[in-house]
N, C-alpha and C positions, 0 to 999 in steps of 0.2 A: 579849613584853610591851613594851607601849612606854614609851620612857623620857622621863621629862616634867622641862622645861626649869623649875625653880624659878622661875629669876631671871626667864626671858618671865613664865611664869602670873603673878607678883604684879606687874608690869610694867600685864599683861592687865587684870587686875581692876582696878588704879589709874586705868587708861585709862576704864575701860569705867563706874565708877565716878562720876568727874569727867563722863560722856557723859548719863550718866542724873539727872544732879541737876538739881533744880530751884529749889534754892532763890536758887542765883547770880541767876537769870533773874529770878525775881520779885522780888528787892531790888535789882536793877540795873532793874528796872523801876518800883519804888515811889521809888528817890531821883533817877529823871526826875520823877517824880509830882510830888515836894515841890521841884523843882528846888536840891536842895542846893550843887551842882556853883555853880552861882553865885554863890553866897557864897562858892566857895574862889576866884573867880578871882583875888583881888587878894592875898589872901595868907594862911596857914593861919589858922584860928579854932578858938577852944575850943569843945565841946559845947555849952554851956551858950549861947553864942551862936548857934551853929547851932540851937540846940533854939528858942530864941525868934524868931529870924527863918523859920522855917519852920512855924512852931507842932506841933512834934511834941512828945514826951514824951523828954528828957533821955537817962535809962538805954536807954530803948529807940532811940532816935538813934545813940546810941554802940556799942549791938550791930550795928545795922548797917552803920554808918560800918569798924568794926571785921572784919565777916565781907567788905565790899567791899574794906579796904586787904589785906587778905593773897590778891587776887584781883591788885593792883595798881593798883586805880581809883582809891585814897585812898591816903596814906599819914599813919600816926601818929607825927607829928612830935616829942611829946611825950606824956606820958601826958594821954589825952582831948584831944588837939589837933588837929585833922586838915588835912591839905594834899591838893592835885589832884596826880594826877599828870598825865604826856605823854598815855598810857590814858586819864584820866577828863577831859581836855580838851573833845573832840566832846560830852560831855554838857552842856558849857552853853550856855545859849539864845542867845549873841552869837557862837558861831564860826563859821567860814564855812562849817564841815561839820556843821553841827550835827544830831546826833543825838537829843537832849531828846525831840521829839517824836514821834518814829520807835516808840518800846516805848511804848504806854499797856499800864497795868493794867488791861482792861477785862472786868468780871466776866463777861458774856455769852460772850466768848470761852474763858475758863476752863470754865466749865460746859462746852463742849462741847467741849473736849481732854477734860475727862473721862470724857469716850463716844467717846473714839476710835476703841475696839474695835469698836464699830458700823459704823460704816464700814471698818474691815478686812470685817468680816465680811457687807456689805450693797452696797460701796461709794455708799451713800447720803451726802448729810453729815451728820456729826452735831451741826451745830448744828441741823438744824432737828429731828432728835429731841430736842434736850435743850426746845427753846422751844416748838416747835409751830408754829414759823414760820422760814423761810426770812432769810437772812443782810440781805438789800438790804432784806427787807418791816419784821424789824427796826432797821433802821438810821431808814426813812422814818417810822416811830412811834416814833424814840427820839434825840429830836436832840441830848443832849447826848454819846451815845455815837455818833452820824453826826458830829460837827464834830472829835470826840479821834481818830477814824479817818480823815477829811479832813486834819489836822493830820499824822497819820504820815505820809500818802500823800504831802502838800507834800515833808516832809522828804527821804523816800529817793528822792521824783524830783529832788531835788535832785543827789544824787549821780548819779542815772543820767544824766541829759542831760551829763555833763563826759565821757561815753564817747558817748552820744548823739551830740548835735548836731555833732562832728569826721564821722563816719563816713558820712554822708550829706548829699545835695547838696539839702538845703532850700529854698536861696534860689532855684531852679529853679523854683520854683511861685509863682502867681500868689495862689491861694487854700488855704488848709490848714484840713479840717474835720476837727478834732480827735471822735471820736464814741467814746462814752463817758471822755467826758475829765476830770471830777470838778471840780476848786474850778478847773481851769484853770493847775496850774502848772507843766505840759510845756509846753500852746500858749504860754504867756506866754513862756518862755526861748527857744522858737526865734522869736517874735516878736521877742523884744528884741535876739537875734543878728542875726537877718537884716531888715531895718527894709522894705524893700519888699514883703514877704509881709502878706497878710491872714489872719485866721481867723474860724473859725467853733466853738464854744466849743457842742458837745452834749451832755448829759446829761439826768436824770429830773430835773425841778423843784425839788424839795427839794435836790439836789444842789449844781446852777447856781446856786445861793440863796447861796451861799457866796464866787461867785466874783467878785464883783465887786471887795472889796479887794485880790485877787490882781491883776487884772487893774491897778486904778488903783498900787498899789505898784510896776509893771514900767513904768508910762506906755504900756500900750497899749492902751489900751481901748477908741479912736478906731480901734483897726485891728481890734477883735475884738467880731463877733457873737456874742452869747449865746443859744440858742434852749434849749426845753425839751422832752421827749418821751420815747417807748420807739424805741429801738434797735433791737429785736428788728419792727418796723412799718413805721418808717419814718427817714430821715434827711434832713438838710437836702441841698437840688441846690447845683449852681453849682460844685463844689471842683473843684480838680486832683488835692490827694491826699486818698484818706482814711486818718486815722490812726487805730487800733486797737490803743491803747496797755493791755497789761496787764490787754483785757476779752474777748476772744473763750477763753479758756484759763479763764473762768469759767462758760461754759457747756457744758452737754450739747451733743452733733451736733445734736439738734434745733434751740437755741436758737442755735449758730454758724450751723446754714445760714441760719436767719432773719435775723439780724444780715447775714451777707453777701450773704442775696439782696436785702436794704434797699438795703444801698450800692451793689448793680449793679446796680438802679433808679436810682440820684440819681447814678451817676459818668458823665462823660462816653468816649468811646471812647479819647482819650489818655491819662484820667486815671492814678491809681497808688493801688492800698490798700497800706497799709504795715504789715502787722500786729507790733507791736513785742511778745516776750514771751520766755519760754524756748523753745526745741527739744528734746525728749526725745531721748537720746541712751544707748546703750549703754556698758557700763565703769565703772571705778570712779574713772575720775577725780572732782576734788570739781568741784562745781558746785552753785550759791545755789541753781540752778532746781531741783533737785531733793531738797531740802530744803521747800524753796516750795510743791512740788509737792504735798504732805503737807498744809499749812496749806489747798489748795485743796480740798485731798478733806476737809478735815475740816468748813471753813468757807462752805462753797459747791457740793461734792459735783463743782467742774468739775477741770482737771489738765491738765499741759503735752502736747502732740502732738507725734510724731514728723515731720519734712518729708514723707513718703510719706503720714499723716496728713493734714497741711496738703495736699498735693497734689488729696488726695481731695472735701477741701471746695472745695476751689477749682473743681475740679472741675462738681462738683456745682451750683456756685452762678452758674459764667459767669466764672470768673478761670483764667490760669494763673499758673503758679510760675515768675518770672522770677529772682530770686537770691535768698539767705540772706547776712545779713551778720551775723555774729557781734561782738559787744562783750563789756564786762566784765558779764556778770549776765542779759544779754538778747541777742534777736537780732532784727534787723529785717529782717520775712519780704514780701521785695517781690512782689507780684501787679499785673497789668494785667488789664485787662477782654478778652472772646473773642468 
């Protein structure tokens, strides 16, 4: 009979516990919502002032202020007083890391975590069983929930380009066709690092619709073409590289070989695709991507690929696989045209 470790098993369950909850998630998601974190930058406040500058409801303010500080996000300095902590810093809207708009509450996405089992069991996504429609088709009929998902996208590319743009020799290009690139806030940072570089700023219309304050907030807007279209068709000519940031890992094989046999239409013979995303990888080590990975199957039905993967399409579509550069969170998967 085997003999069972007390102290592991409640260890176990405490773990496993803390892994499974959801409620951290969604009140660390609803007090980005109300931006409360703001009102503590200057220095702790009572509920009752937080309640009126955010217009929420007092007692239920201070439940959650309350369930966040014994996370470490707040602390209650007093009774009903609350302070930021070092943790709940990145959540206000003026830091330089800021996270604020990275977590929306956004109920469409909820609904189809709730069907996740559907896609275990279909590998369909289940967003588009819970809607009836596909992730990007509601996003283009639902603009206030397309500009809170453009809004996250800004923020966490904010973080990536500070492993980004070290690890790669950008300024080597003359012209950079960012393709499916969203409000523009990758092209705009290697634009504004590298000042002699041009770009070319693609996405679906509604999309590019957004980018133009990116564009003029970085001062390059003089350097950067905004065109509109499908990816999966066609893409703009003329680039040196094309960048394929965080969008080919959203499609089926179908839909990537299209996307890549676009760009080996419009790439010239020196040019370079750069497809930036995770590497599916064996082990247990931790890694974002594969966390991520999950959110793609559920939200989109697409999913990270192995480099023997990526090879295949490359393959397939008139590229080879000239290196893998690994960063924090992603990898940028260089191709040349064959």
């Amino acid at each position: 009979m085997a003999v069972v470790n007390a102290g592991s098993d409640v260890q176990s369950v405490v773990r496993l516990t803390e892994m499974a909850d959801y409620v951290v998630p969604f009140a660390l998601r609803a007090a980005c919502e109300i931006g409360v974190a703001d009102f503590l930058e200057e220095g702790p406040r009572s509920v009752a002032d937080l309640a009126e500058l955010t217009s929420t409801h007092p007692p239920s303010l201070l439940r959650l202020l309350r369930a966040l500080a014994c996370r470490g996000v707040f602390s209650e300095v007093e009774p009903e007083v609350f302070a930021l902590t070092s943790l709940g810093k990145p959540l206000c809207t003026g830091h330089p890391r800021s996270l604020r708009a990275a977590y929306p509450l956004l109920a469409a996405d909820i609904q189809a975590w709730a069907m996740f089992e559907h896609s275990l069991r279909t590998g369909e996504a289940a967003f588009d069983r819970a809607h009836g429609t596909d992730y990007w088709s509601h996003m283009a009929n639902n603009p206030a929930d397309s500009a809170r998902f453009d809004a996250s996208q800004k923020a966490v590319t904010g973080r990536e380009v500070k492993a980004l743009l070290p690890a790669y020799e950008w300024g080597g290009f003359a012209t950079i066709v960012d393709v499916g690139g969203g409000n523009g806030a990758f092209l705009s940072a290697v634009l504004t690092e590298f000042p002699s570089v041009r770009g070319v700023l693609f996405d679906q219309p509604h999309v590019i619709a957004a980018a133009g304050p990116v564009l003029a907030d970085r001062g390059i807007a003089d350097r950067c073409s905004v065109v509109g279209g499908d990816f999966t068709s066609t893409v703009p000519a003329g680039g040196d590289a094309y960048v394929v940031k965080r969008a080919l890992y959203d499609l089926d094989d179908e839909g990537a070989i299209a996307l890549l046999r676009a760009v080996r239409t419009a790439i010239g013979a020196q040019g370079r695709l750069l497809v930036i995303e995770p590497v599916a990888e064996p082990g247990d080590e931790f890694d974002w991507g594969k966390l991520y990975d999950l959110l793609l199957l559920t939200m989109r039905g697409g999913g990270s690929r192995s480099r023997v993967q990526h090879e295949k399409l490359f393959a397939e579509t008139g590229f080879e696989l000239v290196r893998i550069i690994p960063t924090r969170g992603l990898s940028i998967i260089e191709a040349r045209p064959v």
